[in-house]
Backbone as XML, in Angstrom:
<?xml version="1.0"?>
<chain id="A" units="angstrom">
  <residue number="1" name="UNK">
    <atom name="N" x="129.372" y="111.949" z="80.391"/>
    <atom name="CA" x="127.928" y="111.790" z="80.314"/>
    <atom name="C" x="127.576" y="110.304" z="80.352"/>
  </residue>
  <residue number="2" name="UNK">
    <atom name="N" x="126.838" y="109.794" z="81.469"/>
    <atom name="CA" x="126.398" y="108.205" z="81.028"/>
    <atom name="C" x="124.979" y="108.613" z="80.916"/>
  </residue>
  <residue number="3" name="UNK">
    <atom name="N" x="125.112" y="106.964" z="80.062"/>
    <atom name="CA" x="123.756" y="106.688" z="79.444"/>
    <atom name="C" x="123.102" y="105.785" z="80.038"/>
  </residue>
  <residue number="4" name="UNK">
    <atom name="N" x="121.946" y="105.955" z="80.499"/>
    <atom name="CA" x="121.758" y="105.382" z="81.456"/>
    <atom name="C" x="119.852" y="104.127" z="80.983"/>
  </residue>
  <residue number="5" name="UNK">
    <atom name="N" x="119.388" y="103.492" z="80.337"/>
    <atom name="CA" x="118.176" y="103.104" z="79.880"/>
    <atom name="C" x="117.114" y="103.171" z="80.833"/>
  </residue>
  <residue number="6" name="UNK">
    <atom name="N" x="116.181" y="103.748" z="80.720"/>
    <atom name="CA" x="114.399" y="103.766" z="81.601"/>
    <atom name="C" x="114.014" y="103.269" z="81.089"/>
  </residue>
  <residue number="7" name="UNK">
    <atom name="N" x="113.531" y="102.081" z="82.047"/>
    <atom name="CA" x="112.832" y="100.914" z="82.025"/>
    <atom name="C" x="111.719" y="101.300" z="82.523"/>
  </residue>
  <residue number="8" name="UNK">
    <atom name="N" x="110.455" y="100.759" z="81.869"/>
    <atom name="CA" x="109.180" y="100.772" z="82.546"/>
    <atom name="C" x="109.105" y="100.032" z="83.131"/>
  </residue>
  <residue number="9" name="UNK">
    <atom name="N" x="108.490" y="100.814" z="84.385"/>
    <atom name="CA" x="107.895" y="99.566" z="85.785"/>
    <atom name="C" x="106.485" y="100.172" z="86.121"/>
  </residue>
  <residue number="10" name="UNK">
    <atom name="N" x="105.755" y="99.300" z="86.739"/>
    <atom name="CA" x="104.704" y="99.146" z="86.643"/>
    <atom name="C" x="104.080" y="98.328" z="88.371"/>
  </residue>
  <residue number="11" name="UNK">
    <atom name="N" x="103.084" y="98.837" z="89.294"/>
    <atom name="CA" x="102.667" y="98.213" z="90.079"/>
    <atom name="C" x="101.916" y="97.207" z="89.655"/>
  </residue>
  <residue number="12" name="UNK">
    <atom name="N" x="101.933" y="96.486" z="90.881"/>
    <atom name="CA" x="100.757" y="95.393" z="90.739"/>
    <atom name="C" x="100.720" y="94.423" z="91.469"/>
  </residue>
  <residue number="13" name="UNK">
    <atom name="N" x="99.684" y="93.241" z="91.952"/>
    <atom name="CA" x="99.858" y="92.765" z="93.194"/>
    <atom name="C" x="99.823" y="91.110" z="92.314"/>
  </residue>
  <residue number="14" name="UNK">
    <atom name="N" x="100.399" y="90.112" z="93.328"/>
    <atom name="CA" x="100.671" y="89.085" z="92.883"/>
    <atom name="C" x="99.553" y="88.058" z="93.206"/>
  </residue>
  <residue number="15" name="UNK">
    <atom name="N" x="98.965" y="87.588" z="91.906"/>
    <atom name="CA" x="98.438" y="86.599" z="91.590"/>
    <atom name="C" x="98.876" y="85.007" z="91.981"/>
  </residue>
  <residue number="16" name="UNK">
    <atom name="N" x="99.832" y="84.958" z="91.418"/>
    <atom name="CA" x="100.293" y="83.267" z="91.917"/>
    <atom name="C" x="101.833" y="83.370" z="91.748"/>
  </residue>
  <residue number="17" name="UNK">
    <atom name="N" x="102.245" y="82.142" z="92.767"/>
    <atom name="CA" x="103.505" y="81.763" z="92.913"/>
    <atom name="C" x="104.220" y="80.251" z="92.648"/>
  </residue>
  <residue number="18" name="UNK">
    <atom name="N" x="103.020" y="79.986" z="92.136"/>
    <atom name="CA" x="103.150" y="78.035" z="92.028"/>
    <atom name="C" x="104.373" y="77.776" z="91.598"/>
  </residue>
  <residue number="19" name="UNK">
    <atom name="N" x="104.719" y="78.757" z="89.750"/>
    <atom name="CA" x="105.896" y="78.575" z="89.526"/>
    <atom name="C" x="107.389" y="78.747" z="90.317"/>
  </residue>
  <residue number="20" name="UNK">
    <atom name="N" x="108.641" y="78.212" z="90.083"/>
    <atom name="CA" x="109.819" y="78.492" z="90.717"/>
    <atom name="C" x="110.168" y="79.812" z="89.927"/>
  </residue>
  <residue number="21" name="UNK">
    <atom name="N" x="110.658" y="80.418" z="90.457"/>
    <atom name="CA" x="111.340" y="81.736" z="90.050"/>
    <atom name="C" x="110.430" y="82.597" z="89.099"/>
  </residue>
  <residue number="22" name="UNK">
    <atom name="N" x="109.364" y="82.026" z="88.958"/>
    <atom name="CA" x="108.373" y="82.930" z="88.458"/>
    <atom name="C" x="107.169" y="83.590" z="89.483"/>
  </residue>
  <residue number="23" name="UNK">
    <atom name="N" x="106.410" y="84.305" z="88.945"/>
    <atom name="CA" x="105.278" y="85.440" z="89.954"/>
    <atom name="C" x="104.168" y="86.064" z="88.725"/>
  </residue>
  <residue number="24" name="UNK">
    <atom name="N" x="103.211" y="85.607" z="89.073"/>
    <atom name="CA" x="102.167" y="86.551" z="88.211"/>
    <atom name="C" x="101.472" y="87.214" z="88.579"/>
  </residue>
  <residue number="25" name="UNK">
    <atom name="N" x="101.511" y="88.499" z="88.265"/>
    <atom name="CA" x="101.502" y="89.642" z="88.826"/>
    <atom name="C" x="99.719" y="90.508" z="87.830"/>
  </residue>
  <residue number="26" name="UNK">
    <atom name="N" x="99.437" y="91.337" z="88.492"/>
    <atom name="CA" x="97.782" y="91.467" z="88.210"/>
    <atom name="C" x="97.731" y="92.953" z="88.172"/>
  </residue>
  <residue number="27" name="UNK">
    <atom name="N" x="98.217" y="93.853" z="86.759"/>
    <atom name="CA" x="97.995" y="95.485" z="87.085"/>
    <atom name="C" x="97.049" y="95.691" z="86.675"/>
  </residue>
  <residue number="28" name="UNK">
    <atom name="N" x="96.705" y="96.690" z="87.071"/>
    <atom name="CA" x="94.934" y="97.198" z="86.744"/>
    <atom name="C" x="95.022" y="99.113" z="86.492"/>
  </residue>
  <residue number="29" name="UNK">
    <atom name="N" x="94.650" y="99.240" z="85.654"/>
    <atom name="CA" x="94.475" y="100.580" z="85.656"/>
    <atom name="C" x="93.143" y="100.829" z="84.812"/>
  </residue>
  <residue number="30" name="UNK">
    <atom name="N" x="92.956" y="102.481" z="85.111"/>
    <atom name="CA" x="91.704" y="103.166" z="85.318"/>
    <atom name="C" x="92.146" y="103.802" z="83.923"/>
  </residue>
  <residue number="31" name="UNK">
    <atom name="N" x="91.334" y="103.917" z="83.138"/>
    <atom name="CA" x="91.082" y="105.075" z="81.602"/>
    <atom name="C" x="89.574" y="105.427" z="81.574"/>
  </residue>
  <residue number="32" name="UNK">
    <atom name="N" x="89.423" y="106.611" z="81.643"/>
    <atom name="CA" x="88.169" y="107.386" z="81.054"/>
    <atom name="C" x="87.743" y="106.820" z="79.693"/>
  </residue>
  <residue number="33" name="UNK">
    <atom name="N" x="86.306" y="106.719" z="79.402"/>
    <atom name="CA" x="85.992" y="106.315" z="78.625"/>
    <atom name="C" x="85.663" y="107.589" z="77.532"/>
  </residue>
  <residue number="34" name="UNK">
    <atom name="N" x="86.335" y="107.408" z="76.581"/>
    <atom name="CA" x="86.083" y="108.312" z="75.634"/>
    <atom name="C" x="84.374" y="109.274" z="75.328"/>
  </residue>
  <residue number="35" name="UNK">
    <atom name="N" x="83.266" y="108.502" z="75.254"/>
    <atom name="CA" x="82.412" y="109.265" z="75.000"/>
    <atom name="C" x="81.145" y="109.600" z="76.559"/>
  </residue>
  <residue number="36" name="UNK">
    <atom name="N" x="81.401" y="108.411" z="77.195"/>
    <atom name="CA" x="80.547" y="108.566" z="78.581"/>
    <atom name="C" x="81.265" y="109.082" z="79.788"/>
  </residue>
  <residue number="37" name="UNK">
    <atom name="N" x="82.513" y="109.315" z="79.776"/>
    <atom name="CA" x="83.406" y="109.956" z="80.696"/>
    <atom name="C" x="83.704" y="108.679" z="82.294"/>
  </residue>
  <residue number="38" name="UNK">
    <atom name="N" x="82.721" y="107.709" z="81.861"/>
    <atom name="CA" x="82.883" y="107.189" z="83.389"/>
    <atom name="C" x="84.320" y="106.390" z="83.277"/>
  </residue>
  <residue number="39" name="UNK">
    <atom name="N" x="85.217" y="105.843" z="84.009"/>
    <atom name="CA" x="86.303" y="105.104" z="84.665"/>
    <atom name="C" x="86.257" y="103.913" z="84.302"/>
  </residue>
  <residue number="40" name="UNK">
    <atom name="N" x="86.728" y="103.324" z="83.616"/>
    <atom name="CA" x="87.250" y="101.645" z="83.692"/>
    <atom name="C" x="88.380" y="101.676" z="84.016"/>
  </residue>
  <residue number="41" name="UNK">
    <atom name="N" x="87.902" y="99.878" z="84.407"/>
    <atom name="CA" x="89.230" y="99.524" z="85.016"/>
    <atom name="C" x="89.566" y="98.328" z="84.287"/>
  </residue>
  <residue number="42" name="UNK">
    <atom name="N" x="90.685" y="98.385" z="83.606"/>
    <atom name="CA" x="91.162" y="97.174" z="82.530"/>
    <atom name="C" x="92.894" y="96.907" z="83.511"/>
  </residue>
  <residue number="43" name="UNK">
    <atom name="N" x="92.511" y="95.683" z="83.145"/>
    <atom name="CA" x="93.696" y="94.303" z="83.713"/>
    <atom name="C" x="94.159" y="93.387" z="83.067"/>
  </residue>
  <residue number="44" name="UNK">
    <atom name="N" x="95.608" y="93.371" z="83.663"/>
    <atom name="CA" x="96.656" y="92.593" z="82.555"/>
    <atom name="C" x="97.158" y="91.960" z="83.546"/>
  </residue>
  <residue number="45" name="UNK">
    <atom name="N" x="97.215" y="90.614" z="82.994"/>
    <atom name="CA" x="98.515" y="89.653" z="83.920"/>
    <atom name="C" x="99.916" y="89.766" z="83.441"/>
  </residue>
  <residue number="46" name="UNK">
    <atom name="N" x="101.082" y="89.576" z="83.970"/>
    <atom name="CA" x="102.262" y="89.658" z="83.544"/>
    <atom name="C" x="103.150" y="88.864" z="84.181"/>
  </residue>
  <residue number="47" name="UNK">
    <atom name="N" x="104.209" y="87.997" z="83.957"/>
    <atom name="CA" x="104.927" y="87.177" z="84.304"/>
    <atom name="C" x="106.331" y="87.847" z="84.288"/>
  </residue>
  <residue number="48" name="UNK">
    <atom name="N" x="106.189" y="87.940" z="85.913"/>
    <atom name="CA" x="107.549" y="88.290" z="86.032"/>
    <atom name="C" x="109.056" y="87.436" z="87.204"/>
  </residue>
  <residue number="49" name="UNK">
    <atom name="N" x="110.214" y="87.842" z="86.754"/>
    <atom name="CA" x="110.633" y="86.804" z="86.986"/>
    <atom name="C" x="111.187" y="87.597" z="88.677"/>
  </residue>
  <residue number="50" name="UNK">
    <atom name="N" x="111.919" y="86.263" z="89.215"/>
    <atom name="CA" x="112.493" y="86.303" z="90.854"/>
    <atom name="C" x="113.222" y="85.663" z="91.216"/>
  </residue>
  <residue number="51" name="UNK">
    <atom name="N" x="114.015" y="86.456" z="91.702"/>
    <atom name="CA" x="115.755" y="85.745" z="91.904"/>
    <atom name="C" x="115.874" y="84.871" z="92.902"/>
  </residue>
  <residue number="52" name="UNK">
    <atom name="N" x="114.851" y="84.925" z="94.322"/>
    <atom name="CA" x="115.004" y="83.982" z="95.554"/>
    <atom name="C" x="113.454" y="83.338" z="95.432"/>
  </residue>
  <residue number="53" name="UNK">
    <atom name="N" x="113.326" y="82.525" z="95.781"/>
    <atom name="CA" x="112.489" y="81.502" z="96.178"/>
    <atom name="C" x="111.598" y="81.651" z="97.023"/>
  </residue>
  <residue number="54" name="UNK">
    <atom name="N" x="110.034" y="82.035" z="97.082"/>
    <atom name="CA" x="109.576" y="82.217" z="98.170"/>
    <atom name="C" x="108.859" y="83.478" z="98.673"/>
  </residue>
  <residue number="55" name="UNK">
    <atom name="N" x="109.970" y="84.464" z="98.447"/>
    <atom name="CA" x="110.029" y="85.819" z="98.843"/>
    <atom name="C" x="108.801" y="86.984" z="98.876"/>
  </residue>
  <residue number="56" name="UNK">
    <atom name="N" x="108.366" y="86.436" z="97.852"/>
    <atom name="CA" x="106.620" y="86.760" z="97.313"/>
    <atom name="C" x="105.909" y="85.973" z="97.298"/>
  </residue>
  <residue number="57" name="UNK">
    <atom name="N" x="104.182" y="86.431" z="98.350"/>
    <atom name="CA" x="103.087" y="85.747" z="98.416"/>
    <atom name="C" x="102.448" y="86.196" z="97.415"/>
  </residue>
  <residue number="58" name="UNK">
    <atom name="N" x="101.290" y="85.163" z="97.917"/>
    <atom name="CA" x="99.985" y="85.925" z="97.160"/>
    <atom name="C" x="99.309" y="86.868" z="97.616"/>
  </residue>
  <residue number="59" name="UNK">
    <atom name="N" x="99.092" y="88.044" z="96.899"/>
    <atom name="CA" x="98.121" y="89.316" z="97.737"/>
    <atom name="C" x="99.209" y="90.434" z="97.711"/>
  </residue>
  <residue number="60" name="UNK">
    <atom name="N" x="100.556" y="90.216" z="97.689"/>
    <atom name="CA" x="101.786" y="91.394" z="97.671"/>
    <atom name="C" x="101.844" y="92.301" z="96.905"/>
  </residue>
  <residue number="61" name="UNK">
    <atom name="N" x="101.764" y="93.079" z="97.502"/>
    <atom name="CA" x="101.771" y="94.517" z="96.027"/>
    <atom name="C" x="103.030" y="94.523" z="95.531"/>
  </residue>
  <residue number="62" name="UNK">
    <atom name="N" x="103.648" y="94.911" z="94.205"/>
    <atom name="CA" x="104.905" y="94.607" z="94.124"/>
    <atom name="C" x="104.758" y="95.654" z="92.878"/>
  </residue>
  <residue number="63" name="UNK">
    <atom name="N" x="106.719" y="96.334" z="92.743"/>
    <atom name="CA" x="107.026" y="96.616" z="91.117"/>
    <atom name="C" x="107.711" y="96.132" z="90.247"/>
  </residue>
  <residue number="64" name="UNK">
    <atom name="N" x="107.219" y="95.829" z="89.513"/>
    <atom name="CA" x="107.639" y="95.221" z="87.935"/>
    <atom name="C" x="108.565" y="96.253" z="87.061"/>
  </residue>
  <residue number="65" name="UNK">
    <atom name="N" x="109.463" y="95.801" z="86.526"/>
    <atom name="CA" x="110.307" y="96.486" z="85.407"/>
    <atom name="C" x="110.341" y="95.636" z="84.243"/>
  </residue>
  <residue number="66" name="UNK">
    <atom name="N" x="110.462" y="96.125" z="82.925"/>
    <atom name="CA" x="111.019" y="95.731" z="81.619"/>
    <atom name="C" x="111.686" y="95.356" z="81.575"/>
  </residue>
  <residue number="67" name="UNK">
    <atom name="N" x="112.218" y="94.636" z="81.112"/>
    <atom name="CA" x="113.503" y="93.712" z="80.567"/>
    <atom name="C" x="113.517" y="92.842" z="79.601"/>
  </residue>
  <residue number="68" name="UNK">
    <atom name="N" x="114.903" y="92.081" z="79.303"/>
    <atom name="CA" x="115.071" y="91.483" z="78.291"/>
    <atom name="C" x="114.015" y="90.323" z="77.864"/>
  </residue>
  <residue number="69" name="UNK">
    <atom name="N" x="113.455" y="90.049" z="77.025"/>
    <atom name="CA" x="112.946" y="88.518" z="77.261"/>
    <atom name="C" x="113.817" y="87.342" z="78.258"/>
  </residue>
  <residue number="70" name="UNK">
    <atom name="N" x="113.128" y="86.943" z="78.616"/>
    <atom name="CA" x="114.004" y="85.496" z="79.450"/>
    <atom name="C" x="113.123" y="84.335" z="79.122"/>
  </residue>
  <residue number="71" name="UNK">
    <atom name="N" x="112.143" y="84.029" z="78.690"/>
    <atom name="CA" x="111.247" y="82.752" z="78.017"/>
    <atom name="C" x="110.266" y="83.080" z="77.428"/>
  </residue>
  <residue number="72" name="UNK">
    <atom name="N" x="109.473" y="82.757" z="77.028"/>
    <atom name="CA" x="108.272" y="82.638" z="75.813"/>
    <atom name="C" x="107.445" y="83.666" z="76.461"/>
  </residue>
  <residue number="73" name="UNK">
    <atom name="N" x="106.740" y="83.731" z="77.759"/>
    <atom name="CA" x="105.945" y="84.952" z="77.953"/>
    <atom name="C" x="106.206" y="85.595" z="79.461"/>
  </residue>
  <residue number="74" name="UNK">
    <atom name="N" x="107.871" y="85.863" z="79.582"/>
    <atom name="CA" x="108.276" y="86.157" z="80.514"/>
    <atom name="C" x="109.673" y="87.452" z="80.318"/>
  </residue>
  <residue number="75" name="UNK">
    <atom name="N" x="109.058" y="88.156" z="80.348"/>
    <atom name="CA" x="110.080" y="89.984" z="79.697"/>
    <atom name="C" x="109.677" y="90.564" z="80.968"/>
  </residue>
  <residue number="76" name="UNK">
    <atom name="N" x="109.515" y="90.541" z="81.808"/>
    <atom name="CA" x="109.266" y="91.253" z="83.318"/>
    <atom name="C" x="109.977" y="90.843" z="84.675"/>
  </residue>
  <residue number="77" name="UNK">
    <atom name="N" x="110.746" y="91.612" z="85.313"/>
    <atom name="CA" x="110.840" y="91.098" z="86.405"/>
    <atom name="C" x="111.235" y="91.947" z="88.098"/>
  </residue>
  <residue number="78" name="UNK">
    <atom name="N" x="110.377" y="91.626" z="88.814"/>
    <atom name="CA" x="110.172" y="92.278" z="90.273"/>
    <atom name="C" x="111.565" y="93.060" z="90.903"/>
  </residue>
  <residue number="79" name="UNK">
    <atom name="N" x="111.466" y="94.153" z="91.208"/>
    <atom name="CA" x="112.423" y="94.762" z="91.539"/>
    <atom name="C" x="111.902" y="95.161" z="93.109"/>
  </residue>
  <residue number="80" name="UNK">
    <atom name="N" x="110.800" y="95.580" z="93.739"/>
    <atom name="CA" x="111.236" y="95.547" z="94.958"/>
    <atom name="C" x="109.300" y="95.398" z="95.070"/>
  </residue>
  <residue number="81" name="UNK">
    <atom name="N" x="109.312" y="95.473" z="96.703"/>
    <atom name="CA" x="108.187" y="95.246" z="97.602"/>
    <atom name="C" x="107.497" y="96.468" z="98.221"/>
  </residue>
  <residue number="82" name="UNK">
    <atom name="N" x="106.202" y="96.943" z="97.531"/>
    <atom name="CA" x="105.375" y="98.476" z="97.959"/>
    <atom name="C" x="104.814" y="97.533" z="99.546"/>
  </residue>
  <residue number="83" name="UNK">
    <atom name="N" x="104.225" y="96.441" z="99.792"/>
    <atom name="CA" x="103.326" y="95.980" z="100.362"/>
    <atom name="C" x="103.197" y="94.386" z="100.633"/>
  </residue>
  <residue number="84" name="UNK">
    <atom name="N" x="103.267" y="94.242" z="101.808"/>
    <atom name="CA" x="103.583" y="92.864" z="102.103"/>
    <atom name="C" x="101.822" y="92.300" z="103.040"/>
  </residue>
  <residue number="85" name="UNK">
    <atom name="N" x="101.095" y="91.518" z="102.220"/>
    <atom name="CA" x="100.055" y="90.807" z="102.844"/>
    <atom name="C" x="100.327" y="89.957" z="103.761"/>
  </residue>
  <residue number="86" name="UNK">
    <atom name="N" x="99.045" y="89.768" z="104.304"/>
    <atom name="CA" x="99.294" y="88.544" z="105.380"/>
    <atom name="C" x="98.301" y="87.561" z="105.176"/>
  </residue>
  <residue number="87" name="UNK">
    <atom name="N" x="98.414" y="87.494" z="103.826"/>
    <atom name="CA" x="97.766" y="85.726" z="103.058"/>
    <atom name="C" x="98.900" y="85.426" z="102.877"/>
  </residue>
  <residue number="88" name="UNK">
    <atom name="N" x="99.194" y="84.129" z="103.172"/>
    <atom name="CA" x="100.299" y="83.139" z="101.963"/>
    <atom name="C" x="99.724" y="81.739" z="101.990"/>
  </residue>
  <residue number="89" name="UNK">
    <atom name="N" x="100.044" y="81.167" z="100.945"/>
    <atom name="CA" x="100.023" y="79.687" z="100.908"/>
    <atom name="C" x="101.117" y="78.962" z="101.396"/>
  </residue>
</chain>
């Protein structure tokens, strides 16, 4: 029997790339509002990390996984590419 850990991952499209080996990434999701029933949409930035240089623009849809901490506000990092834009800096 292996044991195998599920990691949460999470879409979301990338915000900025200024940093090296870092990506900040922009998820947004939809919750019903408890008493008026209408849809919000609440958004979180998340810093996640990247093994090559470059590889991600800005505008890229991308998924995020959990992981270990690796610096002060950086526990996330990109595992593959839903969507490739054609903005870059």
């Amino acid at each position: 029997m292996t044991t195998e850990k599920l990691h949460r991952t999470l879409n979301g499209k990338v915000t900025s790339d200024k940093m090296t080996k870092t990506v900040t990434v922009l998820v947004e999701r939809k919750l019903k509002h408890p008493l008026y029933g209408k849809y919000i949409v609440r958004s979180k930035k998340y810093h996640a990390h990247v093994d090559e240089d470059g590889q991600y623009g800005i505008g890229d849809s991308v998924i995020i996984e959990e992981c270990k901490p690796i610096s002060k506000t950086k526990a996330w990092k990109v595992v593959g590419l839903l969507n490739k834009s054609g903005i870059h800096s």
